[in-house]
C-alpha positions as CSV (number, residue, x, y, z in Angstrom):
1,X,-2.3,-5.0,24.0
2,X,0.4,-3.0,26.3
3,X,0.5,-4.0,29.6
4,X,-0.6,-1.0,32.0
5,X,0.6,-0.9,36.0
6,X,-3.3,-0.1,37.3
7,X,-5.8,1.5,35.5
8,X,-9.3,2.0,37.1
9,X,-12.3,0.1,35.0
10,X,-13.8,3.2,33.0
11,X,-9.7,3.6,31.4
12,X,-9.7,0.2,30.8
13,X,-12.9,0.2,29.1
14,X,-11.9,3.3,27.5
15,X,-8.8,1.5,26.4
16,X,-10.4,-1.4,25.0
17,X,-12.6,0.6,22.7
18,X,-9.8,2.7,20.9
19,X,-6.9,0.1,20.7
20,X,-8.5,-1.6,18.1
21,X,-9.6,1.7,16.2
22,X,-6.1,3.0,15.9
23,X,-4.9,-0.4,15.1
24,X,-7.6,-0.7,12.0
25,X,-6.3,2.7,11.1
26,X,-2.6,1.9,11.6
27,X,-1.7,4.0,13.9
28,X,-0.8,3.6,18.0
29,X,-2.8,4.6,20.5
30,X,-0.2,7.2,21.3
31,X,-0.7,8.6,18.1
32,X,-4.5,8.5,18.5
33,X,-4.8,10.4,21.8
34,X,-2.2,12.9,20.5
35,X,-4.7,13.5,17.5
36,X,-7.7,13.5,19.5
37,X,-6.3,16.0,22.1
38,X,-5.3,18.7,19.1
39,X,-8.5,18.2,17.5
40,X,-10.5,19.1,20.9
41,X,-10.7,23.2,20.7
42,X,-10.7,23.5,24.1
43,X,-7.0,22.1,24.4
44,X,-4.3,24.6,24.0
45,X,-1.6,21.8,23.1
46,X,-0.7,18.4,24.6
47,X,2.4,18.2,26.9
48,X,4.0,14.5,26.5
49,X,6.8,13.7,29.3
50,X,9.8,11.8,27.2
51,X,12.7,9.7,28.8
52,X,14.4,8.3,25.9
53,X,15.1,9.7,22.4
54,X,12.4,7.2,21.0
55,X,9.8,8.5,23.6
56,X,10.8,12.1,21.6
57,X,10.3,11.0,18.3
58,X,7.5,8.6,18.6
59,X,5.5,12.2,19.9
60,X,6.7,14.4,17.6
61,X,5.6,12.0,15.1
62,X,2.2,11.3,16.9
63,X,1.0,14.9,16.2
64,X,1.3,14.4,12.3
65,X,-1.6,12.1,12.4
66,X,-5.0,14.8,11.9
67,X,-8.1,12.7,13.0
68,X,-11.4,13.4,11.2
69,X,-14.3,14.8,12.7
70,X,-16.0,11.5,11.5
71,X,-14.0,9.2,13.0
72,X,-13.7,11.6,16.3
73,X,-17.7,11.0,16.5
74,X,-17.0,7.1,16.1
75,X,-14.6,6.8,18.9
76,X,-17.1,9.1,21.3
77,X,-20.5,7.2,19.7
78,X,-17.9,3.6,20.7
79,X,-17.4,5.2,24.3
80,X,-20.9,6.2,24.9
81,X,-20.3,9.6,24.4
């Protein structure tokens, strides 16, 4: 798992539970909040900083992945939602 500089104990539970669902579905957790966030109507669009040319493709490439409603209720079932 990534290392993260400080996270409080609800992100890093929060963290813990959809790592390993976007790894089972091969994709990174980049690419599963990306998804999640355009599949949430009352988002408008996700805003992604990017520092290196990497940073720009990895998120343009993160938006391609279209979570289903299915697994959208997993994740929020997993997180107590």
């Amino acid at each position: 798992m990534a290392k993260f500089r400080s996270v409080s104990p609800a992100a890093a539970q929060d963290i813990a539970i959809r790592v390993p669902f976007a790894e089972q579905n091969g994709r990174t957790l980049l690419e599963l909040a990306f998804s999640w966030l355009l599949r949430v109507p009352t988002v408008a669009s996700v805003i992604a900083g990017a520092t290196t040319s990497d940073q720009i493709r990895a998120n343009a490439n993160a938006a391609g992945w279209e979570i289903s409603k299915e697994d959208l209720a997993q994740i929020d079932r997993a997180a107590g939602g």
